[in-house]
N, C-alpha and C positions, 0 to 999 in steps of 0.2 A: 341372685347370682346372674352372671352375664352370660349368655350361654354364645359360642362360636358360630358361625356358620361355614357350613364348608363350599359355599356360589363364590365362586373365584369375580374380581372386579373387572369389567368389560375394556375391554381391551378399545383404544382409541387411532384413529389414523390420522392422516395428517387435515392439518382443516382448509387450507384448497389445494383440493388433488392437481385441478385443473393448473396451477401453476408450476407442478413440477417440472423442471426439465431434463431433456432426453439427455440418455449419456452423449450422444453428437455431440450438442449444442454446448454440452458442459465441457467436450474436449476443446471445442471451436473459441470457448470463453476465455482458457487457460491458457492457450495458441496465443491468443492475440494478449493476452497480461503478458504472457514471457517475451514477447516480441517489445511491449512497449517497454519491459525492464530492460533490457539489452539495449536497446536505442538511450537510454539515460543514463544505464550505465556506461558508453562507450563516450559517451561527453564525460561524464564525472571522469572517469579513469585519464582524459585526456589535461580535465583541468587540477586534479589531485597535485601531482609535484609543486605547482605554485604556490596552488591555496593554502596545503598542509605548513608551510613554514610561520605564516601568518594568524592562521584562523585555525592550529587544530583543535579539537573536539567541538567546531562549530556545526552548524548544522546547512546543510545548501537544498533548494529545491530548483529543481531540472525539468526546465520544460523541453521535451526532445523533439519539436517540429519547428521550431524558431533555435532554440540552441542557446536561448536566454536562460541565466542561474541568478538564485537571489539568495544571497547568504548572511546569517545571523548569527549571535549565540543561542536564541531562544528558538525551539523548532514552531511553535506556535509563531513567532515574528517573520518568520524566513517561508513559512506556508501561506500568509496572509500577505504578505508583499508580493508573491506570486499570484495568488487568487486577483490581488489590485490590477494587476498588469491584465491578465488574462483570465477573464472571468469565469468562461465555460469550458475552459480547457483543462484537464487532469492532468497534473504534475504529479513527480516522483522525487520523496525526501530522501535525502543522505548522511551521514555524518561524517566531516572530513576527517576522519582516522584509517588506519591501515585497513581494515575490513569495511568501515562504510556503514556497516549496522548501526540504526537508532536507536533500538529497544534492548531488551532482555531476556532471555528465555526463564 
């Protein structure tokens, strides 16, 4: 027979402490994600009425310091025509429909 033991199993922490970061830094990260959403979304919303007649449920990716968009059916084609142009620069994908949402909850 198997007999139980009653030593509870050791509890583990995270495996590099030293990378945590401080709640600051994790406010200061968010700051600036919301800041760089808002600049892509203020081009999308301004190019939305055109696109949407032609392209809806296409996908656009927004680079908001040039104001350049590259638009697809495919979000994978419309992300990589962006990356081509501008290599090390972080774009923001969209889907041109009323809300803009690409994915699904």
């Amino acid at each position: 027979m198997t007999q139980l033991t009653s030593k509870q199993p050791r509890r583990r922490g995270r495996i590099f402490p030293e990378l945590t970061l401080s709640p600051e830094e994790l406010a200061k990260r968010e700051a600036e994600r919301a800041a760089f959403h808002q600049r892509c979304w203020a081009i999308f919303q301004r190019l939305l009425p055109e696109l949407m007649q032609d392209y809806y449920n296409w996908y656009i990716a927004v680079e908001p310091d040039s104001g350049d968009y590259f638009v697809d059916q495919n979000m994978e084609v419309a992300s990589k025509k962006a990356r081509e142009k501008y290599r090390h620069v972080i774009h923001f994908l969209f889907r041109i429909n009323e809300t803009g949402v690409t994915g699904r909850i």
